[in-house]
N, C-alpha and C positions, 0 to 999 in steps of 0.2 A: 360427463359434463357436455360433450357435444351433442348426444342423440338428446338430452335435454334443450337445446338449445335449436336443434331441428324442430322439436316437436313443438316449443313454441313459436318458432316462428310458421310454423304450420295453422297450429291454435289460431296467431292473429288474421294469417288471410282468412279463415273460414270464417272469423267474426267480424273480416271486413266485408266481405261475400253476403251473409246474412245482415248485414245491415244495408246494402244492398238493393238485395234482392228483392223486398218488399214496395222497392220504390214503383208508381204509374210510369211507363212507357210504352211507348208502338212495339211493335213485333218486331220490325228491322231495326232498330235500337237493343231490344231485350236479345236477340240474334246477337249482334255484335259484344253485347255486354255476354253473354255465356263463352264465345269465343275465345276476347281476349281475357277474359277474366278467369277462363280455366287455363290459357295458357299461361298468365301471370301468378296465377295461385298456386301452379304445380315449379314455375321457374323461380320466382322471383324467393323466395325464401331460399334455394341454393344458393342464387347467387350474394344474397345479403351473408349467409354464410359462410361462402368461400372466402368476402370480403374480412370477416368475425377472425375467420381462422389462421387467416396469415397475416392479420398485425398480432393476435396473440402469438405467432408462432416467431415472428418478429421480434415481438420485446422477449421473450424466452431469449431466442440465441443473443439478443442485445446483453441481456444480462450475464451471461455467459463469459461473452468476450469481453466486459467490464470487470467481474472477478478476474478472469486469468492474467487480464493487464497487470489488475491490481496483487496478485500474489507474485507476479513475476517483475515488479517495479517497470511499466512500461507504461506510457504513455498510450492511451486509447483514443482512437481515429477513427472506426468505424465497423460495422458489419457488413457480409455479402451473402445474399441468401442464390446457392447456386443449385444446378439441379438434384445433386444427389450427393451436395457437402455444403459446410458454410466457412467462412473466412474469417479472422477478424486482422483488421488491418492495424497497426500500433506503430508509434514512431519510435524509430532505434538511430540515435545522433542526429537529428533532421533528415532521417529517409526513412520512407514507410515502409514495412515488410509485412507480408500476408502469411500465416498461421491458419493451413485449414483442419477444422473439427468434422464429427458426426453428432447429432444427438440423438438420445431414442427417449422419447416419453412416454409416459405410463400411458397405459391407452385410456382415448377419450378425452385426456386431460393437457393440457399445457404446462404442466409440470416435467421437469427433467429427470428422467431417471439414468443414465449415463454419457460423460461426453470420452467418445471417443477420439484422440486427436493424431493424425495423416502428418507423416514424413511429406 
């Protein structure tokens, strides 16, 4: 699912490029246009990507920490996405307590394939 999702966002610059391209301009215009436009054509689809990948990865762990509230009767408050675990924060008598997991997803995909959960 991801390198599908590089590839078209790859797809769209080269068809934003080619439409483009064809237009009349001076030399120092058409200059600048190969410039930023190669350097936005090679950046700019990562970046819209990175953005893609971490609210999917986002509501992944949101859902997560909604189940487990919900099997363990707790009240749900919130997720925390940290560097190399996630949390989820749930209210226990009116004070919040944090629960951190791991997850590993099938690769490529924002689907869960095991949550690990951290003493």
């Amino acid at each position: 699912m991801a390198p599908l999702i590089i590839a078209a966002l790859y797809g769209l610059m080269f068809l934003l490029i080619k439409l483009i391209a064809p237009l009349e301009m001076s030399n120092e215009v058409r200059l600048l246009l190969n410039v930023v436009g190669g350097i936005g054509a090679l950046l700019l689809p990562l970046y819209i990507y990175s953005r893609i990948e971490s609210r999917l990865t986002y509501r992944a762990v949101k859902q997560v920490g909604i189940d487990w509230c919900q099997d363990q009767g707790f009240e749900f408050a919130n997720v925390e996405v940290h560097k190399n675990h996630y949390v989820v924060v749930y209210k226990l008598s009116e004070k919040l307590v944090r629960k951190k997991f791991r997850l590993r997803f099938i690769p490529t995909t924002w689907f869960v394939k095991t949550v690990d959960w951290l003493d």
